[in-house]
TORZA-647829 format. One record per residue (C-alpha): residue in one letter; residue number from 1; x, y, z. Coordinates in Angstrom, 3 decimals, m for minus. Example, Ala and Ser with C-alpha at 12.3 -4.5 7.8 and 13.67 -1.06 7.14 Angstrom:
residues 2
res | n | u | v | w
A | 1 | 12.300 | m4.500 | 7.800 $
S | 2 | 13.670 | m1.060 | 7.140 $
END
This chain:
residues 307
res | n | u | v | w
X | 1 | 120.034 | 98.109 | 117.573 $
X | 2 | 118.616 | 94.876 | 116.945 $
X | 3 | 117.266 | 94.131 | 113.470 $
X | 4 | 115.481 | 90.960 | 112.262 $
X | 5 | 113.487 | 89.059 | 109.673 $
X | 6 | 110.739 | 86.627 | 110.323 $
X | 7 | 107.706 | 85.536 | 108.102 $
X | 8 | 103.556 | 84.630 | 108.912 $
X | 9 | 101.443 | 83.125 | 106.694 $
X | 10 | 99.304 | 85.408 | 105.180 $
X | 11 | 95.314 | 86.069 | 105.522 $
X | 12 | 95.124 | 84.610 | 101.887 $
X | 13 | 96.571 | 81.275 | 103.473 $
X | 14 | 98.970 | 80.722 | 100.361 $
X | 15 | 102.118 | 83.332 | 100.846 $
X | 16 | 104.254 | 83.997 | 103.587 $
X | 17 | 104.287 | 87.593 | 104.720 $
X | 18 | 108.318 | 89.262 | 104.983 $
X | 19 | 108.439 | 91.213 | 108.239 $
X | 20 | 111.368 | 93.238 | 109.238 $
X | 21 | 111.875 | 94.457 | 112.794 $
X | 22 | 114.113 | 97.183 | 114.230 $
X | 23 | 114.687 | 96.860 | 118.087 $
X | 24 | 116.229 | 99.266 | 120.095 $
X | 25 | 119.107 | 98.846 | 122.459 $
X | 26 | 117.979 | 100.162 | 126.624 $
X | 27 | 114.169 | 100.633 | 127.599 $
X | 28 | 110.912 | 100.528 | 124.489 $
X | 29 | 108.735 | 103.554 | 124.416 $
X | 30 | 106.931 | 102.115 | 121.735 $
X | 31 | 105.832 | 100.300 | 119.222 $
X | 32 | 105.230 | 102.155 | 115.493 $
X | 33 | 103.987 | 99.733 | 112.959 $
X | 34 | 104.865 | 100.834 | 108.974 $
X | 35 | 102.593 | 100.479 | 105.968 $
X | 36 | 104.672 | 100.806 | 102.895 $
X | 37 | 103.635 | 101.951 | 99.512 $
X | 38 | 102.520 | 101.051 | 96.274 $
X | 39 | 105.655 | 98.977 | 94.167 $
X | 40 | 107.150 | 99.681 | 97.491 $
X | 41 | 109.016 | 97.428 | 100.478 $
X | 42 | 109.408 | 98.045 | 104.166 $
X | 43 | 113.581 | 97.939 | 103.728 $
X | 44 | 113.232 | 101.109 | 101.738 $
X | 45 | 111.982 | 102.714 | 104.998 $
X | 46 | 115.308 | 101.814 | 106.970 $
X | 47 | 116.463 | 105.384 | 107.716 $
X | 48 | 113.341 | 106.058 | 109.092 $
X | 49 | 112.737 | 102.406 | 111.049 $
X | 50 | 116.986 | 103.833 | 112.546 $
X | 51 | 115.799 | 107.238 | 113.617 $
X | 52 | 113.129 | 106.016 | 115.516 $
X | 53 | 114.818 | 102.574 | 116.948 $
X | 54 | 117.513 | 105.559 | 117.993 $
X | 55 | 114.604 | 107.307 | 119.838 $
X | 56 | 113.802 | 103.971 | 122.267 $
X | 57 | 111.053 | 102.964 | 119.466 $
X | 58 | 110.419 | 99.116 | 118.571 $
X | 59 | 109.231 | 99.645 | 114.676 $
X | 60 | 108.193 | 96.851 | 112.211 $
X | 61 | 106.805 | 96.710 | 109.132 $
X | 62 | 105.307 | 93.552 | 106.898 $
X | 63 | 106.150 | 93.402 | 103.012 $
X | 64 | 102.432 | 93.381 | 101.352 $
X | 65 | 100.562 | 90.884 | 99.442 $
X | 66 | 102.760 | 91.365 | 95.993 $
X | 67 | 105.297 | 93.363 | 97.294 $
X | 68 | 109.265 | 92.683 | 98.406 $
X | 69 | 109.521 | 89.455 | 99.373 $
X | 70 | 106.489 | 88.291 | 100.189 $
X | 71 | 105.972 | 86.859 | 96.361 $
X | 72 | 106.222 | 83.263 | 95.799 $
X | 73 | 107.805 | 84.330 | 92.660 $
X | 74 | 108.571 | 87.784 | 90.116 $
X | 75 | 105.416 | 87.062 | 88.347 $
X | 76 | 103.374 | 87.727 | 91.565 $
X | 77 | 104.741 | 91.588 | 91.751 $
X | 78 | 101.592 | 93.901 | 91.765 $
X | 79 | 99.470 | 90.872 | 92.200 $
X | 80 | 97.508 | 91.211 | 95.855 $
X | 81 | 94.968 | 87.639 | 96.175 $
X | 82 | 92.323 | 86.605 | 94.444 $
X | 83 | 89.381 | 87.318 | 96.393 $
X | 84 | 88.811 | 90.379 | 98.966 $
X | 85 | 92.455 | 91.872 | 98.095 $
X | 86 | 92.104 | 94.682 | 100.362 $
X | 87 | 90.584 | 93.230 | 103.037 $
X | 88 | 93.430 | 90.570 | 102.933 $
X | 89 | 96.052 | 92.944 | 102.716 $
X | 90 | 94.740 | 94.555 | 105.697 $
X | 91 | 94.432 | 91.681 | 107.832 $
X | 92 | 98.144 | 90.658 | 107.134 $
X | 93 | 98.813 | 94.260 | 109.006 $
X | 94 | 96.489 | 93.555 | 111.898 $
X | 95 | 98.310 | 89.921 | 112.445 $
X | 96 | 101.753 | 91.820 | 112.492 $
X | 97 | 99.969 | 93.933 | 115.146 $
X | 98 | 99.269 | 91.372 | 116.985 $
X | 99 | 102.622 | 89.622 | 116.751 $
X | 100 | 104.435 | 93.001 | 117.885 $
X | 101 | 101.560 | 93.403 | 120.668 $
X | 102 | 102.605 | 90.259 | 122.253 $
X | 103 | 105.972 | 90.791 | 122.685 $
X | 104 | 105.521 | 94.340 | 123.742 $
X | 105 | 101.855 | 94.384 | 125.056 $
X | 106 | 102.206 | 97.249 | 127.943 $
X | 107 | 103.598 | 100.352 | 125.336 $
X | 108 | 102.030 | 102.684 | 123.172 $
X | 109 | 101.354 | 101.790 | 119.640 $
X | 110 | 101.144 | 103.626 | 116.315 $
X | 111 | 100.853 | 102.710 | 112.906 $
X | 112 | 102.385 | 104.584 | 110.178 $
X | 113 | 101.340 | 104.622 | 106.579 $
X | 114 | 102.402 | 106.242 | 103.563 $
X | 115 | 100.940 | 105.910 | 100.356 $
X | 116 | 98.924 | 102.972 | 99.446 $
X | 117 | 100.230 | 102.387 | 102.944 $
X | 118 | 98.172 | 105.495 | 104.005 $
X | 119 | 95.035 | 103.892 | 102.370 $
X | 120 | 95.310 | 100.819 | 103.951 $
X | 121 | 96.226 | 102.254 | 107.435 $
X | 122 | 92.800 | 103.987 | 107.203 $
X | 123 | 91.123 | 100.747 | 106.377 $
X | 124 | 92.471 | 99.158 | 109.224 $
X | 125 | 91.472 | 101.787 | 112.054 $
X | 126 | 88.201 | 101.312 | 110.931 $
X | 127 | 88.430 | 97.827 | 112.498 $
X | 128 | 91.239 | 98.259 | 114.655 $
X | 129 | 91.826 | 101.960 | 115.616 $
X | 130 | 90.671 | 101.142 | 119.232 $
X | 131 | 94.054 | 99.156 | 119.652 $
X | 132 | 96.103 | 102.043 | 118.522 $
X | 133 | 97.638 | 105.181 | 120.608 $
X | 134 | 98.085 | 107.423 | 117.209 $
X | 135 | 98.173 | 107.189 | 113.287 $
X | 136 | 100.560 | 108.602 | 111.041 $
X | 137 | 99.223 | 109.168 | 107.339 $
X | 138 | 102.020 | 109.860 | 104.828 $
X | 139 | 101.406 | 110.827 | 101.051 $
X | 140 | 98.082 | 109.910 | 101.237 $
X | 141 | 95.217 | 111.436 | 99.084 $
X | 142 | 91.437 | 112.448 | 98.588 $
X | 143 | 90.429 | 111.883 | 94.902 $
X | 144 | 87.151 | 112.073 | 93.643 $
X | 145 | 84.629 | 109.600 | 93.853 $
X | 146 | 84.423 | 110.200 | 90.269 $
X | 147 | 87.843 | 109.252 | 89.254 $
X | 148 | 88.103 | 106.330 | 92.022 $
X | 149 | 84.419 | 105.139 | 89.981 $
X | 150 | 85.556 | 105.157 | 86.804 $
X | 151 | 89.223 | 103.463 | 87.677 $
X | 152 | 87.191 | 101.341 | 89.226 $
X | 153 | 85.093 | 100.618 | 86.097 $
X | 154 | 87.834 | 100.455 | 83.527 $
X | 155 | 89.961 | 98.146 | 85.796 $
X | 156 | 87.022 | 95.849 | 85.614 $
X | 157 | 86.656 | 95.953 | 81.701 $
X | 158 | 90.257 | 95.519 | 81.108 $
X | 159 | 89.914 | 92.655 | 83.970 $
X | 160 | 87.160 | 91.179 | 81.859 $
X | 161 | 88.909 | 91.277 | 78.585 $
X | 162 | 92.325 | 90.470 | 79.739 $
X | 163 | 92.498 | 88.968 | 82.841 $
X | 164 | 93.545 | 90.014 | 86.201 $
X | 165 | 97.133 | 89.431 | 86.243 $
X | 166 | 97.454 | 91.155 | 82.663 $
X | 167 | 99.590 | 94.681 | 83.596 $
X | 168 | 98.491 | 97.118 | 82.177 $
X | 169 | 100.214 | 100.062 | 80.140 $
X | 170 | 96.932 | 101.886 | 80.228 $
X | 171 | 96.382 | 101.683 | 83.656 $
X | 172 | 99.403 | 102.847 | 84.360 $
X | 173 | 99.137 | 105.800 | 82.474 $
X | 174 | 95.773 | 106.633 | 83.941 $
X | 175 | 97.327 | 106.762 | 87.307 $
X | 176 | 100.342 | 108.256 | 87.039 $
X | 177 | 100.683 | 109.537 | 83.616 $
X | 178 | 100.435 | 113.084 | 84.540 $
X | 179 | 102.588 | 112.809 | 88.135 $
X | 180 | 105.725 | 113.902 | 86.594 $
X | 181 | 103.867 | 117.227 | 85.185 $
X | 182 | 105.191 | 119.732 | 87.630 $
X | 183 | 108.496 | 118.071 | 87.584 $
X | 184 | 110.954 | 120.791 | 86.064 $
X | 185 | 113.407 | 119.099 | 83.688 $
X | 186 | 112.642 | 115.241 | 85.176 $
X | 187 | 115.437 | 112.682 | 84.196 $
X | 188 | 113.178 | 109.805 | 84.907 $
X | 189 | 109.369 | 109.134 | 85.027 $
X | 190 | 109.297 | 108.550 | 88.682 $
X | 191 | 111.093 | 112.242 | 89.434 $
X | 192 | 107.741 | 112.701 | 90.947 $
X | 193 | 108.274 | 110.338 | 93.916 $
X | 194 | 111.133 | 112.422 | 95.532 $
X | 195 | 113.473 | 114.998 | 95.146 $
X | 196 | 117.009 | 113.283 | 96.074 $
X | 197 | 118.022 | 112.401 | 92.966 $
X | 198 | 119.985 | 109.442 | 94.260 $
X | 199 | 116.861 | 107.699 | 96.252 $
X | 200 | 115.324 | 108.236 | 92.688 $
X | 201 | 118.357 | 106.642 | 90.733 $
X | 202 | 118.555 | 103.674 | 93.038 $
X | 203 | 114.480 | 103.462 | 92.608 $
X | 204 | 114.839 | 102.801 | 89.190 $
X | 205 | 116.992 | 100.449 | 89.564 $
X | 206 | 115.520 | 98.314 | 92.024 $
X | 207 | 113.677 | 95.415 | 90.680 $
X | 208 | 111.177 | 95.247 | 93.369 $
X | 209 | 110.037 | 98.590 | 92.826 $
X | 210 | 110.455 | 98.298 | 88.375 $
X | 211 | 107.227 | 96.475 | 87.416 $
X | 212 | 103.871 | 97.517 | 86.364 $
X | 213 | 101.041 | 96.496 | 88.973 $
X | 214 | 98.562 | 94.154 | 87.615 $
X | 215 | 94.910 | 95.038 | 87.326 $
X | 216 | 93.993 | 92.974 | 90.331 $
X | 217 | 96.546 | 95.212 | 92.397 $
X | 218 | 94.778 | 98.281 | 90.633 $
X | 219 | 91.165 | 97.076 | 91.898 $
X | 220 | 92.746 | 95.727 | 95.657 $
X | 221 | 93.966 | 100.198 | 95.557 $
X | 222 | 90.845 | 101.314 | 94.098 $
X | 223 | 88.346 | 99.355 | 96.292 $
X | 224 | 90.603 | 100.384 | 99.449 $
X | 225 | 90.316 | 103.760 | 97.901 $
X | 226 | 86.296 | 103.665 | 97.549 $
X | 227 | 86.032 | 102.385 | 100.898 $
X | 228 | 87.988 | 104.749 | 103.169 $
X | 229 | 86.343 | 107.750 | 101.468 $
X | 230 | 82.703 | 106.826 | 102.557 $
X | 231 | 81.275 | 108.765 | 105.350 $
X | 232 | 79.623 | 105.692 | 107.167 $
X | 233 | 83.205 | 104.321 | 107.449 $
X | 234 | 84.982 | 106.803 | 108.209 $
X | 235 | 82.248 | 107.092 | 110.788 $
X | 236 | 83.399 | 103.487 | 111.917 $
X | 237 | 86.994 | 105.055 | 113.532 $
X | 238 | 86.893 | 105.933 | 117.133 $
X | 239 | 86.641 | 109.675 | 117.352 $
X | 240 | 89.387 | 109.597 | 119.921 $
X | 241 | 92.045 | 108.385 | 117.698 $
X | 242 | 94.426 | 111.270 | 117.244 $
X | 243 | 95.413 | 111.542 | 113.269 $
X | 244 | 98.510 | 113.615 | 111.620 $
X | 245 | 98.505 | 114.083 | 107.974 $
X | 246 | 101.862 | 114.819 | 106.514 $
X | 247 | 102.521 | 115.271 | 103.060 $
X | 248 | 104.621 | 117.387 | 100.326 $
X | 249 | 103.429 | 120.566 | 98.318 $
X | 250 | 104.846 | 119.414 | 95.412 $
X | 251 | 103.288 | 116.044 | 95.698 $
X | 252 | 100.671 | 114.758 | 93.164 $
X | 253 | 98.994 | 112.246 | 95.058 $
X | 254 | 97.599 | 114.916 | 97.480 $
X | 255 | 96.891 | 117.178 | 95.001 $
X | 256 | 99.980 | 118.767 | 95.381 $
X | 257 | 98.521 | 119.688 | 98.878 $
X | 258 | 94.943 | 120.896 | 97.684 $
X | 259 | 93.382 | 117.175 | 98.698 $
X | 260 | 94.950 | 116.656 | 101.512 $
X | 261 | 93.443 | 119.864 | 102.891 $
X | 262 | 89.958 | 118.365 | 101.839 $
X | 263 | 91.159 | 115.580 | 103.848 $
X | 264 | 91.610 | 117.489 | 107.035 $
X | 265 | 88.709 | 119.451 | 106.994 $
X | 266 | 86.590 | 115.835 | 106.819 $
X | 267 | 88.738 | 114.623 | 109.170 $
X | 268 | 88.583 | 117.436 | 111.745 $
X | 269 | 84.184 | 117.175 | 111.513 $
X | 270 | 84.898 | 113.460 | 112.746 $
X | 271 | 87.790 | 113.057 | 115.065 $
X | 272 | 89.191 | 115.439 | 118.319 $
X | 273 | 92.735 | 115.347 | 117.463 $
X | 274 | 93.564 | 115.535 | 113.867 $
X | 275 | 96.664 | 117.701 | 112.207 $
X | 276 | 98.262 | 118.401 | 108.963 $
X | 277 | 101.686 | 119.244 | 108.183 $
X | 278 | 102.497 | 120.190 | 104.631 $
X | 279 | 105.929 | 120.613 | 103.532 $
X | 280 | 107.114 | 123.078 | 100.711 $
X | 281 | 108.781 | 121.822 | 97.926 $
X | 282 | 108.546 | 118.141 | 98.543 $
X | 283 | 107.636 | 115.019 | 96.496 $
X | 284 | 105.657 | 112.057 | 97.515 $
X | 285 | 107.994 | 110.210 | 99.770 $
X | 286 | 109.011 | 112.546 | 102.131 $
X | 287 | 110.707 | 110.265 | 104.625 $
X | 288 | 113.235 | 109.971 | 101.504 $
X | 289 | 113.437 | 113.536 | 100.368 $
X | 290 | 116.679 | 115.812 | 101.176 $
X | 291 | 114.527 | 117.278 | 104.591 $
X | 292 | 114.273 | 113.760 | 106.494 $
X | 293 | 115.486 | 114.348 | 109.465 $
X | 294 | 113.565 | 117.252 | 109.875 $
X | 295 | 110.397 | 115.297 | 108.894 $
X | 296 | 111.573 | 112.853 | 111.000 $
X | 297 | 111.965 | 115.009 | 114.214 $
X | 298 | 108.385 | 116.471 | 113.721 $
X | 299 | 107.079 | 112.755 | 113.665 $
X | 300 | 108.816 | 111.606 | 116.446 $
X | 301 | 107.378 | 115.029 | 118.608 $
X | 302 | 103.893 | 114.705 | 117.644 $
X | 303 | 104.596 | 110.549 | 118.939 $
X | 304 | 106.050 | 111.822 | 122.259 $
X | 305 | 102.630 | 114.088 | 122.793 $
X | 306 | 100.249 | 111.309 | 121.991 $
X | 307 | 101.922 | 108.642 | 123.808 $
END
């Protein structure tokens, strides 16, 4: 296995985008394509990017706008651009795309997003789903317009009276203040992202994943947020597109499965191939909790029959 680092310059034409790569050894089956999270970076997706590099799959990933190392410095963590952040952010993944088509333009091609990743990734097929075999949403959610509106709103005022690199305490606590809820006897306030308690210890640790986002990352989620959940984009997808939701019962940004349900029932009025997977007892990052592998394995079959 061949793995490498590289940089582009980003749609905001001021930072340089981090991409890792993960090539296998012997004939490419594919290419899958990884969105990472929110206070998230693609190297913290490695056992995943080795499982499927294992399986004959080319898979690369780009650090976002704000995120890993594609910061001109600290003080840019949580910090997207400063005009049309989620628009930028997803451009930066459709320029990887093209990068990794290019190199490998007669294989199948899926794009895998978890989290904000997730939100993104269904940003981006409504532009570019035609160029893709299959995507893969991970952790991903279905909140209320209601709550998305008024996130939306209070970003703006706190925006307006503090700025839009100020990071917010409140914010923070308006997102994810109730996550660790269901958590029985958490050690840390991020229990809620997985249950391996020693992917959680090393979270908390990590400096590029220990910082509040700033309100202009808050608006960048938000507005990608507001956007995917419109009908008359949603509409914008090719029906064709085949779509697997995966997420974790015990997960709070699906509802702790309830939205993501909601999600698949929408989905399934709009596109022909569309499935869910739920899995009991798990957190939010389930290609980090204790059943990997087997998460993994399910992936990689649903990959094989969409290829």
């Amino acid at each position: 296995m061949k793995v490498t680092d590289r940089h582009f310059l980003s749609a905001d034409h001021k930072n340089h985008i981090h991409v890792k790569i993960w090539e296998p050894e012997g004939n490419v089956q594919g290419v899958i394509q990884i969105a990472h999270g929110m206070i998230d970076y693609i190297e913290r997706y490695t056992a995943m990017a080795e499982y499927f590099a294992k399986k004959g799959y080319v898979v690369a990933g780009n650090d976002h706008l704000g995120h890993g190392d594609s910061v001109l410095t600290k003080e840019d963590y949580g910090y997207f651009t400063e005009k049309n952040a989620s628009r930028c952010v997803v451009e930066d993944m459709h320029k990887l795309t093209a990068i990794m088509k290019k190199k490998y333009p007669d294989v199948p091609y899926f794009l895998l997003g978890h989290s904000m990743g997730s939100f993104l990734s269904r940003r981006y097929i409504t532009e570019y789903g035609y160029e893709l075999n299959g995507v893969l949403l991970l952790g991903t959610g279905n909140q209320p317009d209601i709550v998305v509106k008024s996130g939306i709103l209070l970003a703006k005022l706190v925006r307006l009276i503090k700025g839009e690199r100020y990071r917010s305490p409140f914010l923070n606590h308006l997102m994810f203040g109730s996550y660790n809820a269901r958590v029985v006897n958490p050690v840390t306030d991020k229990d809620w992202v997985c249950g391996n308690a020693e992917v959680i210890k090393e979270y908390v640790a990590d400096e590029k994943c220990s910082y509040l986002f700033t309100v202009n990352g808050y608006l960048g989620l938000l507005d990608t947020i507001a956007y995917v959940k419109k009908v008359s984009n949603i509409r914008k997808v090719p029906r064709d597109l085949p779509v697997i939701l995966a997420a974790g019962t015990k997960d709070p940004v699906g509802g702790y499965g309830r939205d993501v349900k909601k999600l698949f029932v929408t989905y399934s009025r709009h596109f022909y191939d569309v499935e869910l997977r739920l899995y009991e007892d798990c957190r939010h990052e389930l290609h980090n909790e204790l059943i990997q592998e087997d998460v993994f394995e399910d992936l990689y079959q649903w990959i094989c029959k969409h290829r």
